[in-house]
N, C-alpha and C positions, 0 to 999 in steps of 0.2 A: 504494500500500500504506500502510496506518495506521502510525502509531507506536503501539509497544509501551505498553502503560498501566503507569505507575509508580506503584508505591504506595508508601507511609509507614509501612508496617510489613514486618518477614521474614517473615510468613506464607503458609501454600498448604497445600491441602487437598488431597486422592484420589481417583479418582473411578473406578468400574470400568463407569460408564456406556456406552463401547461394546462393552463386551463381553456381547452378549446372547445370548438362548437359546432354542429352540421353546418356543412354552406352548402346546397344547389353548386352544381359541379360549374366552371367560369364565373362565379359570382364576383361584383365587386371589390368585396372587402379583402382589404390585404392582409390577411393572417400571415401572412409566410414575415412580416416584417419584423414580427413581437419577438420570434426566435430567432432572428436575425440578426436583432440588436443583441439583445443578452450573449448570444456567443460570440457576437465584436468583442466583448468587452468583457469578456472571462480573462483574470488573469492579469486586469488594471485595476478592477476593485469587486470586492463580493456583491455578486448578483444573486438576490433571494428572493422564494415566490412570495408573491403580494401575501397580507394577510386580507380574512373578508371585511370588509365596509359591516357594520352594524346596521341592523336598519332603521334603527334608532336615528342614528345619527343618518340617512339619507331623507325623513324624515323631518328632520330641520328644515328643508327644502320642498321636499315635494311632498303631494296630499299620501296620507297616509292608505287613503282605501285603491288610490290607482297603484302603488306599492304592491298592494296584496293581489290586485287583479294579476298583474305579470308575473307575481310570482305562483300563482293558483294558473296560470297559462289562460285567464279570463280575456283575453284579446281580441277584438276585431280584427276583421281584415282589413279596414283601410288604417288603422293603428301599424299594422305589421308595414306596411305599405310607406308609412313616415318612419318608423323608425330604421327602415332598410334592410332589414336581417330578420329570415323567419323566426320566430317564435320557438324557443325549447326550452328545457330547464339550464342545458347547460350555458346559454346565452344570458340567462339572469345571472345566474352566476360570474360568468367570468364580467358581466358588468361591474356587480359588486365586488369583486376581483382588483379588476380594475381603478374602482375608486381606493379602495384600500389601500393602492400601494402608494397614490399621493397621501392618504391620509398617516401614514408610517412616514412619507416622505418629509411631511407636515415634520413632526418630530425630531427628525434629523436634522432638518434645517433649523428649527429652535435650539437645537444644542450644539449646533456646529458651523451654520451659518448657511449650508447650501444642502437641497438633500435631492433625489432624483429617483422619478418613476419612470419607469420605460414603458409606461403607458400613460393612459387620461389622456386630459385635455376634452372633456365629451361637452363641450358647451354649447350642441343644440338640445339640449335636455331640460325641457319647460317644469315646472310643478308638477302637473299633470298629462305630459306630451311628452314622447320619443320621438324625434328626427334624428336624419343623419347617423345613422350609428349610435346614436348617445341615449341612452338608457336613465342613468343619472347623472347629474352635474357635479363633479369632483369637485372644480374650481367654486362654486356656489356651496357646497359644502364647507369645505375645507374653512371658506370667508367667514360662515358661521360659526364653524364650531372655534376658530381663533379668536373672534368677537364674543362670545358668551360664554369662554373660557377665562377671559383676560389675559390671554396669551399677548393680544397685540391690542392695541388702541385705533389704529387703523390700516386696511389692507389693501391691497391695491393690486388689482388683476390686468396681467400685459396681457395680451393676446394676439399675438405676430401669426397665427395662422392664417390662410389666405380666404379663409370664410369668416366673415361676421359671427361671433361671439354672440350670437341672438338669445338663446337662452340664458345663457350667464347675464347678460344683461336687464332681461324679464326677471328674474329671480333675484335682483339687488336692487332693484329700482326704487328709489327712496329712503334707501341706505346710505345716511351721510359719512357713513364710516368706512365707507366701501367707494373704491375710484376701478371702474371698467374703463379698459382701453383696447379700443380694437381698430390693429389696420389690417385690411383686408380691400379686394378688390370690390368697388363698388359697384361692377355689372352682375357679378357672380354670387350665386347661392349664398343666404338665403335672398330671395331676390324681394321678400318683404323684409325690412330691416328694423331692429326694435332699436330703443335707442340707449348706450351705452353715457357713461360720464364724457369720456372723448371716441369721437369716431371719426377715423384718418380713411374714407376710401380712396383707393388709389387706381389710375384705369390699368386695361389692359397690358402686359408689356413691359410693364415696370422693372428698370436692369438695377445692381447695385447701387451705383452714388446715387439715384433719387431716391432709391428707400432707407440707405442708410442717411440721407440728407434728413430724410423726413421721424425718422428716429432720433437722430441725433436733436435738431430743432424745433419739435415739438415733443416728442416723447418724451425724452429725459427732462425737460421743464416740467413738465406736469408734473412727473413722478415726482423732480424737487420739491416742488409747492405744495402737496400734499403731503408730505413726508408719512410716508407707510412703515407702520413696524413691521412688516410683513410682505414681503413680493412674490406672488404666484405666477409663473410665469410659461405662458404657452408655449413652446416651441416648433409650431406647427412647420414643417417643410416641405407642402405643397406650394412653398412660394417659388420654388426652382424651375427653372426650365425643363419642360419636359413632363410637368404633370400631367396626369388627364384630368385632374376637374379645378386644376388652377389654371389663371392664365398669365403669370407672371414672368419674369425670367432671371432671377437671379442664379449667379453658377453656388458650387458647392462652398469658395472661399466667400461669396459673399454672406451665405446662411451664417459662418463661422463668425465672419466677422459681427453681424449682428448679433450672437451669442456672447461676443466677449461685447461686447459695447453694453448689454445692457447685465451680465454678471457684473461685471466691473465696477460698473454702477453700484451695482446693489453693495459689490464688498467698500467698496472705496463709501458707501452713505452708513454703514453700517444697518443694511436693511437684509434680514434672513431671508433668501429666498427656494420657493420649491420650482422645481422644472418638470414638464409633463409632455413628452409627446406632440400629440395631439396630431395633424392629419399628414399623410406623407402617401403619394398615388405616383408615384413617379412610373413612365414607361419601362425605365434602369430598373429594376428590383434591387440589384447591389448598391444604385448611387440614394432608393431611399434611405435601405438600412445605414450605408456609412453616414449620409447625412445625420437621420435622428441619432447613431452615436455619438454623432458630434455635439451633441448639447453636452452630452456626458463629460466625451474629452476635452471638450472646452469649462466644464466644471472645474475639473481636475486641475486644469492649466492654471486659473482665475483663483481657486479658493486652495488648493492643494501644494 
């Protein structure tokens, strides 16, 4: 038997990669990515399976009786039809899967400064409403349970995926402790838009220096001005070239570069932040997995 591999820093990541689910043979959803990342990164820092979301604590968020319908498999058909992905037991699960391992992630990064799930990011996930893959709202959680923990005083949700943040947005509305931020392409899904604290649509096309222009000069102010104990931070990489449901075009160094621009941030403000996933459809299979690793190795680089 090997010896354990020691590393040089406290870090470990999340990973809800064995928890999987039927798909309909060509379906959308990119399962192959979740094992993809985890074994990039075996061997730079411990990768362990998510623990489950409470649903106590999902609850916080969303109505507690549409809760029990998905998990009693109570669904309609045009429900199954929003949220993208049929209906099983083991699809509730690996959702709760899923949230759990920001919610571990949560922890990590209160005690260490930066912590990382190699999944989440599900913020089309209403109260009561599945779209998009998103079953329950991590980022909406997590907002909650650091606000009525007294963990943090105020929290502040990035969300650099190339989709509007619509539910995470719906779910904090009137939340003056809570700052949403979402750039994302303003032609592109959802194509009803709720409205966030800041909303940066960006059009089609979009290369490096105007996203990082537009991060740098309005993003990181906001974030100043409200000064967040707490930064949840999506790291969605359907912004790159070559998505199929983005339409943006940043290459692989520019994803990177906006990962270290806004950790940097968070360590140089002294604000704990969580990292999540969140969407990545790339043509490349291999350029999404290295991407989404690279929030990690760019963790690493920033807080390590």
């Amino acid at each position: 038997m090997s010896a354990p591999v020691a590393f040089s820093h406290p870090f470990r990541a999340y990973t809800p990669a064995a928890y999987t689910f039927p798909l309909p043979e060509g379906h959308r959803f990119p399962a192959y990515k979740y094992a993809g990342v985890a074994e990039r990164l075996r061997g730079l820092l411990p990768v362990l399976d998510t623990p489950p979301l409470r649903w106590a604590d999902a609850a916080r968020v969303h109505d507690p009786a549409w809760l029990r319908r998905w998990r009693r498999g109570e669904v309609t058909a045009a429900e199954e039809r929003a949220f993208g992905l049929p209906w099983s037991p083991e699809v509730v699960e690996r959702a709760r899967r899923a949230a759990g391992g920001s919610l571990a992630a949560l922890h990590d990064a209160l005690a260490l400064g930066w912590g990382a799930n190699l999944a989440g990011g599900t913020h089309h996930a209403f109260r009561d409403r599945a779209e998009g893959f998103c079953l329950v709202n991590d980022a909406a959680i997590l907002t909650r349970v650091a606000l009525d923990g007294g963990w943090a005083q105020r929290v502040a949700v990035l969300d650099l995926d190339v989709h509007q943040g619509n539910g995470t947005a719906a779910l904090l509305a009137g939340e003056t402790r809570a700052l949403t931020i979402s750039v994302h392409g303003e032609r592109n899904y959802p194509f009803r838009k709720e409205r966030s604290s800041l909303d940066l649509g960006l059009p089609d096309g979009v290369q490096n220096s105007e996203y990082l222009r537009v991060l740098r000069e309005q993003v990181l102010p906001a974030l100043h001005d409200f000064r967040p104990g707490l930064l949840l931070y999506l790291a969605g990489v359907d912004v790159l070239a070559g998505d199929r449901f983005g339409r943006f075009a940043l290459t692989l160094e520019g994803v990177r570069e906006r990962n270290r621009t806004v950790l940097s941030w968070a360590k140089r403000a002294g604000v704990p932040v969580v990292t999540m996933l969140a969407g990545g459809y790339n043509r490349d299979p291999a350029l999404t997995v290295e991407a989404h690793a690279s929030t990690v190795l760019d963790g690493l680089e920033v807080f390590g």
